[in-house]
N, C-alpha and C positions, 0 to 999 in steps of 0.2 A: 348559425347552423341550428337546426329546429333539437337532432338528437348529436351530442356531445360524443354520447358512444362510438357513432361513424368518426370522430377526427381524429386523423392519421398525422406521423411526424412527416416532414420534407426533407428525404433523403439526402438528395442534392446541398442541400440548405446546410445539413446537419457536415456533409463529406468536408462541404468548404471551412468549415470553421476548423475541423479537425486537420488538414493541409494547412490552413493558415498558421495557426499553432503549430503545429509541426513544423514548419520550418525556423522558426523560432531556436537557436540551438541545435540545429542541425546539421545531420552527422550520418556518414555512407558507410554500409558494410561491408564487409570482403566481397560479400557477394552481390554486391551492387544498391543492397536494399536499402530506403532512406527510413532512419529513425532521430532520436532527438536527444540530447542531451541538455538537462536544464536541471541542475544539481541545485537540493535547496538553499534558495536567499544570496544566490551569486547574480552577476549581471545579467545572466539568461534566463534564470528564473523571475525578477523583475521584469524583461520584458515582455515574458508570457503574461503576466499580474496584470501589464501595464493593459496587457491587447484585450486580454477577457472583460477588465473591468470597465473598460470602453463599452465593447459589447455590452453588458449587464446594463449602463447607465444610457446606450441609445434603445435597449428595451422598456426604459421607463423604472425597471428597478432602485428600490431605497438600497444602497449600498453600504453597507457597514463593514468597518475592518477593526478587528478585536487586538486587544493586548500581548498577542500571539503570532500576530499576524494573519490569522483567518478572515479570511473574506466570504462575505454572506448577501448576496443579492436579493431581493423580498418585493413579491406582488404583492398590492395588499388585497385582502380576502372583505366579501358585504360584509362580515361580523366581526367588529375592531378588538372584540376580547379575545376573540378565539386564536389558539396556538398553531403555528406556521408548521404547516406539513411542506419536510425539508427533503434536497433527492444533491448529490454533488459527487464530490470526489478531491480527486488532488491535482494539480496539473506539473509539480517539481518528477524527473525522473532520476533514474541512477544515470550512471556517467554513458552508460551505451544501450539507453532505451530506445524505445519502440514509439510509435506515433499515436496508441492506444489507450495504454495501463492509464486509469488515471483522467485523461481527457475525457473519454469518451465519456464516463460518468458526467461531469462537468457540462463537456456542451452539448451534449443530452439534453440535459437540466434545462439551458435555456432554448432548445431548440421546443420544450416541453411552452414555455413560456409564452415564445413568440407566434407558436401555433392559436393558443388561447387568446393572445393577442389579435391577431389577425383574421380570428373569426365571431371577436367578440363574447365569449364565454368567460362568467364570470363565478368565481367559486367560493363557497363559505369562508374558511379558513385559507390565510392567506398561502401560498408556496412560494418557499427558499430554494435558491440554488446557492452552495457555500463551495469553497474550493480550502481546502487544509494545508497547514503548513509541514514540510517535513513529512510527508507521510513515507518515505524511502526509505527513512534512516541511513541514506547513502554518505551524507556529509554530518550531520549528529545522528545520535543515538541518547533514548532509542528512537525507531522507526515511529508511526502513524503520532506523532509526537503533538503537533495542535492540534488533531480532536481529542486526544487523552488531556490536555489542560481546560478545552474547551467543556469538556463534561464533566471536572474538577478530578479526576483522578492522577495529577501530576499537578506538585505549586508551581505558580508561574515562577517566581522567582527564581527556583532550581533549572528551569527550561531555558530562561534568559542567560541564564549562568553556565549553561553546555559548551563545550568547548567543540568545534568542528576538527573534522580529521586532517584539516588542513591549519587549524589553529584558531583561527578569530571564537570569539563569543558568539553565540547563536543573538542576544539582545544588540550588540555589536552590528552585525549583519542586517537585522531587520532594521535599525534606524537606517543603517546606511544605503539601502535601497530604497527607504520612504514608505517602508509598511508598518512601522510601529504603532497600529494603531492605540485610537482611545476607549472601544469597549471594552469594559470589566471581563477578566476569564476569572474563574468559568462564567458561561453563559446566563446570565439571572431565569431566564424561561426557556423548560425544555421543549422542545419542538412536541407538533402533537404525533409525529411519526416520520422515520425517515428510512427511505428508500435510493438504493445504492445501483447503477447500472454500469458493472464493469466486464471487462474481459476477460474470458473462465481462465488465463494462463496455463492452461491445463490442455490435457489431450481428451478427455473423457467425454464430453460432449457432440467432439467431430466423428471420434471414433466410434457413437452409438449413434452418428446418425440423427443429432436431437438438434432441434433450433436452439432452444430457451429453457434454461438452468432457474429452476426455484431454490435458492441458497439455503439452507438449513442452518449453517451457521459457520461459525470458522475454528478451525483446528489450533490450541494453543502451539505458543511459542516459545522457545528458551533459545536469547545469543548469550556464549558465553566469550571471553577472550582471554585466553592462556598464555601466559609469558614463563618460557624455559630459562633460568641460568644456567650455561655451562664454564667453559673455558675455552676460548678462542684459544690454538695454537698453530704450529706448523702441518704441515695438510703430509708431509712426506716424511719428517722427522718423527714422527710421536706416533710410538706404538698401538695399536688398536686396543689392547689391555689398558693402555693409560691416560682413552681419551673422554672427553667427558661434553658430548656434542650433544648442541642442545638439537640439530638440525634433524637429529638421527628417532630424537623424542619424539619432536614434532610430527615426523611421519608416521612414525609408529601411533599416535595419536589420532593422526587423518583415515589409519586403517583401521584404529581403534572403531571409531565414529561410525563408519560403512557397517566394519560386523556386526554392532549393538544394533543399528538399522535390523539388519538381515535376521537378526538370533531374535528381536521382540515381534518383529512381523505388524501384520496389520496397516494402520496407518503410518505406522513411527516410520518419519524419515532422518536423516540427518548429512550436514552437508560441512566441509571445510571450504572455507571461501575467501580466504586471507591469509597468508601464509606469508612472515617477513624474516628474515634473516640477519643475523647481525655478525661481523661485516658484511657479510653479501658479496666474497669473493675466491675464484675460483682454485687459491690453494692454501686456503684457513679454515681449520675447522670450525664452524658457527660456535660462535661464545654466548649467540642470544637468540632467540627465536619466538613470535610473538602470530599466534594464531586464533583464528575467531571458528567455534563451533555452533550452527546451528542449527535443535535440536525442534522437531513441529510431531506433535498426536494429537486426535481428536480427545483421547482417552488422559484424563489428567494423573492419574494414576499410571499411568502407562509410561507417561512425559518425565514423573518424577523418578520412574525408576532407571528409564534412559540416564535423567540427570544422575543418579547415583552412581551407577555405574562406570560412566564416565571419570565422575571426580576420582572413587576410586583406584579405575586402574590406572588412571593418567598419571596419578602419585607414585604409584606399584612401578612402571615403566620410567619414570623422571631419578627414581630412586635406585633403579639399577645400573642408569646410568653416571651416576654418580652427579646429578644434576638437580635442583632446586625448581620447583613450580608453585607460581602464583596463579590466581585466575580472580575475574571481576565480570557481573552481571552488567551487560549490557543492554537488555532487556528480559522481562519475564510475563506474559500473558496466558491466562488459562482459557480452557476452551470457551467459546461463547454460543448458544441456541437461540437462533432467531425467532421472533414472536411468532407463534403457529398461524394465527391470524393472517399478518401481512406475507408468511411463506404459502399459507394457501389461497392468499389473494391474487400474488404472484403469479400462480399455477393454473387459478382459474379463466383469470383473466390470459394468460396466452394461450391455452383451450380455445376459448372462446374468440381468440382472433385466424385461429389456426392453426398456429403452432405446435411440433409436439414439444412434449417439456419432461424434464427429469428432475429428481430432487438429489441435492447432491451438495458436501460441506465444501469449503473454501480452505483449499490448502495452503495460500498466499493471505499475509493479513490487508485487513481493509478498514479502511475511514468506521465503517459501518457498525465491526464490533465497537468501537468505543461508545459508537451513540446509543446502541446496545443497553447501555446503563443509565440511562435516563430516560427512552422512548421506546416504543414498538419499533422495531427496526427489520428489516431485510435486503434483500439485494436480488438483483436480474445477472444471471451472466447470459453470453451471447458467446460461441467457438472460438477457439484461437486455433488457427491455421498450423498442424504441425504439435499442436501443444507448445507450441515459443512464444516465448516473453523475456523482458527484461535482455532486447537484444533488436537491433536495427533490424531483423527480418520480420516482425511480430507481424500479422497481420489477420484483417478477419474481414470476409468478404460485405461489398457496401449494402446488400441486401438483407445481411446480419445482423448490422449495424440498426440498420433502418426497423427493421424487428426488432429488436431490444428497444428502440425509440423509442414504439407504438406500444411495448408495452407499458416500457414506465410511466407516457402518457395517460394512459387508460388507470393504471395502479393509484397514479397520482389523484386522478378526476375523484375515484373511490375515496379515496382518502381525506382529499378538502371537502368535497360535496359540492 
């Protein structure tokens, strides 16, 4: 092709890899809709590993798998010095994900590839498609966990050492799947810029009516996990003056959360999303109670003073009930500002394909901030249907899809030269 500019992704091409995958760990929702479950470094998650890295190696890609477990598929670029402009995602979901979150970045990426391939274009600097391990935090924590080692801000040896919610060791896990790889984390060369194409998870983009999201950046984050001791007793015998329920903390903790939402306003959301009980039976008063808060603002100042408050009054409330609280950082991330650059590269370039576009932060974290701290970084989002995610009806229509394609396409071409 004479002008690069004209080349478009193959819709069709891109829908099939995303079905293909998706049935991989798949899983029907109440309401009929098919999503996937593929929790990280379990037998579902290898086979997704197993299916992409096929793909990636019949596209002709140098394929490398990190100390992590990160997978990085690489064209190479006419200039052998020059750093790899890199575009991915993750392909691990939570236990009752969607067919999207995560893929679509991914087989974007190679659909980005096999495009260039197929019409012969050839580009300075080489382009990566990488796929991350962990980025859910669904079975370790924390979340977006292999590009945080992969860009050195996490030692490996503490990631290998993470225990899963289910028990094993995260280094455990990946040999036993067969992804241990042998490159060094962090990564010895930072990419010369990476570009992210995921799904807004969000409602704000269908609901204005907009194709294509220029990411500004992403909204920090604080999980935190609180464990109440009270005194398990009889549910009928023990007086309400003389009980000491950790279950009763708990919730008063869950409405804690909501209010502190509501009373800081603005961005600050916050959300209780694990709630376990100990015994866990219908005429004992809970003796334990072990709950996960999680606290997101754009405004890091804003973020710490949610945090405070929380710790506070959850003490205030644990204390009147005559009840003991622990709590432990399960993750902590501050806000992150994508490069103005590649946000207004983003922008221009879907202008210039037709698209309208809004600018707008990422209230879900992503691969993206991590890479953030060592390269120019951005991201493409595309509608999610309903504002749903992280749930078997996720969906985002294929003309969407194929728009977000064509821009990373385009974003990309800029990028390598």
């Amino acid at each position: 092709m004479s002008d690069p500019t004209e080349l478009r992704a193959d819709g069709d091409r891109l829908l099939a890899r995303i079905e293909a995958l998706g049935a991989i760990g798949a899983i029907v929702g109440a309401d009929g809709s098919r999503g996937s479950s593929r929790l990280a470094l379990t037998d579902e998650d290898r086979e997704g590993r197993d299916l992409v890295v096929t793909w990636m190696r019949d596209l002709g890609l140098e394929v490398a798998i990190d100390e992590i477990g990160n997978v990085v598929g690489t064209r190479p670029g006419t200039d052998p010095t020059a750093a790899p402009v890199m575009t991915g995602s993750h392909i691990d979901t939570v236990r009752s994900g969607g067919r999207y979150d995560g893929n679509l970045g991914v087989l974007a990426g190679l659909e980005v590839v096999e495009t260039l391939e197929r019409h012969g274009v050839r580009t300075r600097h080489p382009i990566a498609v990488a796929f991350f391990t962990n980025e859910e935090g669904a079975r370790f924590q924390p979340d977006m966990l292999g590009s945080l080692v992969y860009v050195g801000g996490y030692p490996l040896e503490d990631a290998l050492d993470v225990a899963a919610v289910d028990g094993p060791r995260l280094g455990t896990e990946l040999a036993r799947i067969g992804y241990a790889g042998g490159v060094p984390c962090p990564a010895a060369r930072a990419p010369h810029a990476f570009v992210e194409l995921h799904i807004e998870q969000g409602p704000v983009l269908e609901a204005a009516g907009i194709g294509i999201g220029a990411v500004t950046g992403v909204q920090g984050i604080s999980w935190q996990e609180l464990t109440i001791a009270g005194q398990s007793n009889h549910a009928g015998t023990t007086p309400m003056a003389m009980r000491h329920d950790a279950g009763v903390v708990a919730a008063e903790i869950a409405v804690l959360a909501r209010r502190l939402a509501t009373e800081l306003g603005g961005h600050q959301v916050a959300t209780v999303g694990r709630l376990e009980l100990h015994p866990n039976v219908v005429n004992v008063v809970p003796g334990q109670a072990t709950l996960t808060v999680d606290l997101r603002n754009t405004d890091d100042d804003v973020l710490r003073e949610a945090e405070r408050r929380l710790r506070r009054q959850a003490e205030e409330i644990a204390a009147a009930e005559g009840t003991a609280i622990t709590s432990r950082v399960l993750a902590r991330f501050e806000p992150v500002e994508f490069d103005p650059l590649v946000v207004g590269l983003v922008e221009a370039t879907a202008a210039r394909l037709g698209h309208s576009t809004l600018r707008l932060p990422a209230g879900a974290g992503h691969d993206a901030q991590m890479l953030a701290r060592v390269c120019p970084s951005g991201m493409v989002f595309v509608p999610s249907a309903g504002g749903v995610s992280h749930n078997p009806a996720e969906h985002t229509d294929p003309a969407e899809l194929t728009a977000g394609a064509d821009v990373l396409l385009q974003v990309l071409l800029s990028l390598a030269g």
